[in-house]
C-alpha positions, 0 to 999 in steps of 0.5 A: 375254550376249546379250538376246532383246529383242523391241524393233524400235523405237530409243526402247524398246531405248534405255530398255530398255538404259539399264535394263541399264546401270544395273542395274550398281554403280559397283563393276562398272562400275569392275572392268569398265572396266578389263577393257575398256580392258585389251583396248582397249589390246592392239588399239591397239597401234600406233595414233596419234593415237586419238580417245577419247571422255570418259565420263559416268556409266554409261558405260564409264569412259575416263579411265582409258584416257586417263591411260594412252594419254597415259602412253605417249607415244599422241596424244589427241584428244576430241570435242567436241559443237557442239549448233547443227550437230550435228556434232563437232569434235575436239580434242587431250587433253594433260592430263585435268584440263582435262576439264569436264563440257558439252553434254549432260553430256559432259566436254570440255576447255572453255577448253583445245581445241586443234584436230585435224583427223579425216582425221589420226586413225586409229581413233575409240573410239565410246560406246554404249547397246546393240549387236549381234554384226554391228557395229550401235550404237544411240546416244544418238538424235541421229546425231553419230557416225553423221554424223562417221563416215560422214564420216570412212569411213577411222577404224577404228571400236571400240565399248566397251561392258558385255557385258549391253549386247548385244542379239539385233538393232540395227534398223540404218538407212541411215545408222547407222554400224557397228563394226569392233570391239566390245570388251566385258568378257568379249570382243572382237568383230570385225565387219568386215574392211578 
C-alpha cells in the first residue's frame, strides 16, 4: 500500500513511518514476518554466507529467519554496531541463543563474535523504517549501512519490510545506499539489475 506522504524532509517521514509501523499488533507483525521471510527464503536459494540482521521490536522479526537459515546448514553472519566509528563489523551466528540485546537495542552475540570478513558475504539482509518502489531506504538516521554498503558495492542488497512501510518517494541523497530487492508481506519488489 503505498503512502502519498507529502514529507520531503528524513525526521518527519522517519516518524511518520514509525507511526506506521506501530499501528501494527505484535499479532500481524508476527503473521507478516513470516510471509516475509517465506519469500526471503525462496530468493536466497543458494546464497551462502548471508548477512542477516538481528531484529528489535517493530521490526520484521528475523529470528525466525535465522533458525531456519542455520537449520539448512546456510552460513550466518550479524552486524554488529561500533557506536565510536560508526561502522559495522560483522560476526558469524552459529547459535541464536548467544544473541543479547546491545547498542542501540540491537541483539548482538556479546561475548560470542567470531569475525567475518564483508568481502566474503554474498547478500546482506538490510533493516528499514520506510522505502520506495525505486530501491531508496530511509534508515534509522545514523548512515551505518549506507557507509558499510557502499563499502562493500559487490553485496546484494535485500531490504525487508511491511508493506504499509512504503512510501510514494525517498528524498535519496548522495550517499544513501539503495536496494536491489525489497521484500515485503504482499510482494517482492526488484529495483535494480546487475
Amino acid at each position: 500500500m503505498t503512502d502519498a506522504s507529502p514529507y520531503k524532509d528524513k525526521k518527519l517521514l522517519r516518524d511518520h513511518a514509525r507511526t506506521l509501523r506501530a499501528s501494527l499488533s505484535m499479532a500481524e507483525i508476527e503473521e507478516k514476518s513470516g510471509l516475509i521471510c517465506s519469500r526471503l527464503l525462496e530468493v536466497l536459494d543458494g546464497t551462502d554466507p548471508i548477512m542477516v540482521y538481528a531484529s528489535k521490536p517493530l521490526e520484521v522479526n528475523t529470528k525466525v529467519l535465522i533458525r531456519n537459515l542455520i537449520s539448512r546448514g546456510k552460513i550466518v553472519v550479524v552486524p554488529l554496531i561500533e557506536k565510536e566509528t560508526k561502522t559495522l563489523r560483522l560476526s558469524y551466528l552459529e547459535d541464536p541463543d548467544v544473541l543479547q540485546e546491545s547498542t542501540f537495542h540491537v541483539p548482538e552475540p556479546v561475548g560470542h563474535e567470531l569475525p567475518a570478513l564483508a568481502l566474503d558475504v554474498k547478500a546482506a539482509i538490510i533493516p528499514l523504517l520506510a522505502f520506495d518502489k525505486k530501491g531508496n531506504r530511509l534508515g534509522y538516521g545514523a548512515g551505518y549501512y549506507d557507509r558499510f554498503l557502499s563499502s562493500y558495492p559487490h553485496l546484494i542488497r535485500i531490504g525487508i519490510a511491511f508493506a504499509c512501510q512504503e512510501v510514494e518517494e525517498i528524498p535519496a541523497d548522495v550517499t544513501d545506499a539503495s536496494l536491489d530487492i525489497i521484500i515485503t508481506d504482499t510482494s517482492i519488489i526488484r529495483c535494480r539489475c546487475r
